[in-house]
N, C-alpha and C positions, 0 to 999 in steps of 0.2 A: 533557497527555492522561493520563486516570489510567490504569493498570494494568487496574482491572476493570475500564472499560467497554470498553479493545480486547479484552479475554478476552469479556467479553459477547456482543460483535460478532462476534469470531469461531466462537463457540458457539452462535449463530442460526443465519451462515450454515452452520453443517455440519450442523445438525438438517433445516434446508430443503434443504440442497444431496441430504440422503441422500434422505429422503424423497422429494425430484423424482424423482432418479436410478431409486429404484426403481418410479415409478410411468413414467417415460418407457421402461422396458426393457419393463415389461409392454404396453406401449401398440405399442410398435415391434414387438415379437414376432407382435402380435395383428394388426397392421395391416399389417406392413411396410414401413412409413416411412422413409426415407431421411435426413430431416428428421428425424425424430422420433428415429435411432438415433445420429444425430449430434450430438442435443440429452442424451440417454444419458452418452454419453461424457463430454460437456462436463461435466454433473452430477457422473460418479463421479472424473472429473480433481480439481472445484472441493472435492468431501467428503475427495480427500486431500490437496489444498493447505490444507485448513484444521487438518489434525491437520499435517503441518510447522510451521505458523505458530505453532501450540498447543507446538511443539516448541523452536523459537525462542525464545519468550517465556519459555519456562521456564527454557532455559538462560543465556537473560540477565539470572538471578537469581543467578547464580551469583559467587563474593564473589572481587574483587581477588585476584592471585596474584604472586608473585616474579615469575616470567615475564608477567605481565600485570597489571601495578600500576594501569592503569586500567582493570578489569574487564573486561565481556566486554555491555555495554551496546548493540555494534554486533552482536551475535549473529543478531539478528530480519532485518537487513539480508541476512545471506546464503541463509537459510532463506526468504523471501522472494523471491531473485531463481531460488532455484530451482523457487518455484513461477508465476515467468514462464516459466523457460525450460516446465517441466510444458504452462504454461496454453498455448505457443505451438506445441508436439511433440504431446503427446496430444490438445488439445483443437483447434488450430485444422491443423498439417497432417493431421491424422487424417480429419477430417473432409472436407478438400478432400479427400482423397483415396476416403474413402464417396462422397461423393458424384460423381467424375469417375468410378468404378469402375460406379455407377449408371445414369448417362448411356452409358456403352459398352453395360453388359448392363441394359434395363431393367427393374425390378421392380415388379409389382400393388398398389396401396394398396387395403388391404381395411379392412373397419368403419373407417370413414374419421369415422364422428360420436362413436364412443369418442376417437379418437385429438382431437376437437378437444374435447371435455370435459375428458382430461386436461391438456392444452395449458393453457387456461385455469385449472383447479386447481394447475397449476402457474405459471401467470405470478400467481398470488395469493400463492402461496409465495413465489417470487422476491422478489415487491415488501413482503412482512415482513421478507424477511432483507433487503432493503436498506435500511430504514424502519429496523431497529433499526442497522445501519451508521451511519448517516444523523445517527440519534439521540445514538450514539455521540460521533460528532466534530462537533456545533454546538458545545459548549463551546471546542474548539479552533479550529475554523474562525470565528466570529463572525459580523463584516458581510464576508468575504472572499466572493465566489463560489466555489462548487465546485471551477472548476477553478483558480483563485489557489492555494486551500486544497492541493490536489493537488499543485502547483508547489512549496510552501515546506512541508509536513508533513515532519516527522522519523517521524512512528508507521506503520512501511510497512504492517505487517498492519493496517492499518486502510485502507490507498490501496492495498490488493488488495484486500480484503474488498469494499470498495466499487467499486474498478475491474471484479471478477470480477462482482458481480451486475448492475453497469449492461450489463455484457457480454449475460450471459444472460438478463436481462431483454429488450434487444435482441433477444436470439435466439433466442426465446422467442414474441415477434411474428414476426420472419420465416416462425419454422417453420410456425406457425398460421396466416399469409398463402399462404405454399406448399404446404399442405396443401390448406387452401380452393381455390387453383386449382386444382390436380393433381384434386379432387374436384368440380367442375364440367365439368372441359373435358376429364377423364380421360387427358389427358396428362401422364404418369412424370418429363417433364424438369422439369415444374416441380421438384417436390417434392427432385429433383436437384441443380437449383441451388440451392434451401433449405439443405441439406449445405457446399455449395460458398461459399453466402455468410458461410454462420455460422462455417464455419473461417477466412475472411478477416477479420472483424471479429474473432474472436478472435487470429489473429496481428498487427493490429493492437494490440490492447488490450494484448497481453503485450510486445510492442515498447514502447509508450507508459509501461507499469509498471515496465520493465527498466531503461529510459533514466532512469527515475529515480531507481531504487533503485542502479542504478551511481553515480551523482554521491553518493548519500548512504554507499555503500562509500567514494569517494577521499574522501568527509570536506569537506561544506560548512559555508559561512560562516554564521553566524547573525549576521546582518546587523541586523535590532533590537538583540538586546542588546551590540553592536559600538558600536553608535553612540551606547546610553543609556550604556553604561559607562565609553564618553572621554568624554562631556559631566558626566560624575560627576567623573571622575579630573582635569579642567581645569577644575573647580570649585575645587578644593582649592590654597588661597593657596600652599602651598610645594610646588605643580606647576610647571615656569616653560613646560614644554610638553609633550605626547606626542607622541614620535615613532612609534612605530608600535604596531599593535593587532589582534589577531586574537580571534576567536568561533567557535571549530569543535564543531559540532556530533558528540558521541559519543553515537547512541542517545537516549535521552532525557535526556541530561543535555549538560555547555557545559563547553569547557574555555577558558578567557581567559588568553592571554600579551600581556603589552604591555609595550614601553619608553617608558621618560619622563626626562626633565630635570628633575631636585628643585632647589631654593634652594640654590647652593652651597656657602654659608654655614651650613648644617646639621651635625649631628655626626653619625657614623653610629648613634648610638643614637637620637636627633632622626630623621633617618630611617627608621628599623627601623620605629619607633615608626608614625609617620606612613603609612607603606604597611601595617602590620596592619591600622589603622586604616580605610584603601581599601579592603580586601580583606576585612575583614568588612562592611562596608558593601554592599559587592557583593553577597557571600552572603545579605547578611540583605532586601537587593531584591530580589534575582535568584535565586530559590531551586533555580534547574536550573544555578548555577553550579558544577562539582563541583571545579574547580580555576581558583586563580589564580597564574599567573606571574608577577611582578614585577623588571625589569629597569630597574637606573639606568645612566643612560648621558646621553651629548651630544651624538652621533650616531648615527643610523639605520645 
């Protein structure tokens, strides 16, 4: 995944997220929506998850250090998970909690046909800023579905970006569902639970984001190029076996340590030789390989 197209994606959705955000407050002030002030929130949550991400990403430019000899490539990872914990505090208990505060004291929805104009003008915003997400990661995602692609992605700001608007897309319909009833049947609890549900799909969604940005913090296996790179490595006539092989993904690059069994009959120049050999090999297929470790050995 290149660099600019998650800066892209991220730059969408915070153009659309402000923009909602400020047309939902006007909408909620004017109406006093419950729903609508809930949908607010969520907006000006998502426009500053996306200056973190923006944060993130810049500092995982930053060049290898004495103390951090393999950069700082997992940076997005933690600026990230803090804009699950944001999406699941600001955006989804906040909201349950508008909205049960609601339900105790009720409140009047007033110009009730602005508030579902903006709704609408806002669920067209949403579904640009997801479209260019979307757009974003087909090169990386391929023939995987959506949610495969979710599962094994390393580029989190791009599996929030996209998580965050499927959310408010979501919620976005509810709110416009809740509204409509609340304005038919002039009962305030709809438009209550409107609040109440979109904080719950938002705590879900940010639970869903977290759980996976935590596994890519402990540092997972990059399981394709694990598998093409011993089929590479036990290619090579004066391999007599690998015994063991690792592919951890750092950010958007691989780090590959593996042991193997060379011909033992070799010199150790003969072998120097022979493993630069693998190891550029690697690099030169594998080009998110940023390091390789090579160990000879006879046993695991």
């Amino acid at each position: 995944m290149s660099h600019s197209s998650s800066l892209k994606a991220v730059i969408y959705a915070f153009s659309a997220n402000l923009g909602i955000a400020l047309a939902k407050t006007g909408a909620a002030v004017w109406t006093g929506s419950g729903s609508l002030l809930a949908e607010a929130i969520h907006s000006y949550a998502d426009s500053g998850n996306q200056i973190l991400l923006l944060i993130g990403m810049k500092r995982a430019e930053k060049l290898p250090t004495e103390k951090h000899p393999m950069g700082y490539a997992r940076e997005p990872y933690i600026w990230s998970m803090m804009v699950a914990f944001t999406l699941f505090s600001v955006g989804g208990v906040f909201s349950i909690h508008e909205g049960w505060q609601r339900i105790a004291v009720p409140h009047p929805v007033e110009n009730g046909g602005v508030a579902v104009i903006i709704l609408l003008i806002a669920v067209y915003l949403e579904w640009f800023s997801l479209k260019g997400a979307l757009s974003a990661l087909q090169d990386e995602k391929g023939e995987r579905s959506l949610w495969q692609w979710f599962r094994e992605t390393r580029s989190s700001e791009l599996m929030v970006v996209t998580g965050e608007d499927i959310a408010a897309l979501a919620g976005l319909v509810i709110a416009l569902l809740m509204l409509l009833l609340t304005m038919i049947t002039g009962n305030t609890v709809y438009d209550a639970a409107g609040s109440i549900i979109i904080g719950l799909l938002l705590i879900i969604v940010a639970w869903v984001i977290g759980k996976e940005i935590h596994s890519l913090l402990i540092g997972e296996s990059h399981d394709e190029i694990r598998d093409q790179v011993k089929v590479l490595v036990e290619a090579n006539p004066n391999v007599q076996q690998v015994l063991n092989i690792w592919a951890i993904n750092h950010g958007d690059q691989v780090m590959v340590a593996l042991k193997a069994e060379l011909n033992p009959e070799m010199t150790v120049l003969a072998a120097s030789h022979c493993i630069n050999a693998m190891e550029k090999q690697i690099h030169d297929d594998y080009p998110s390989v940023q390091w390789v470790f090579f160990e000879i050995d006879t046993v695991d």
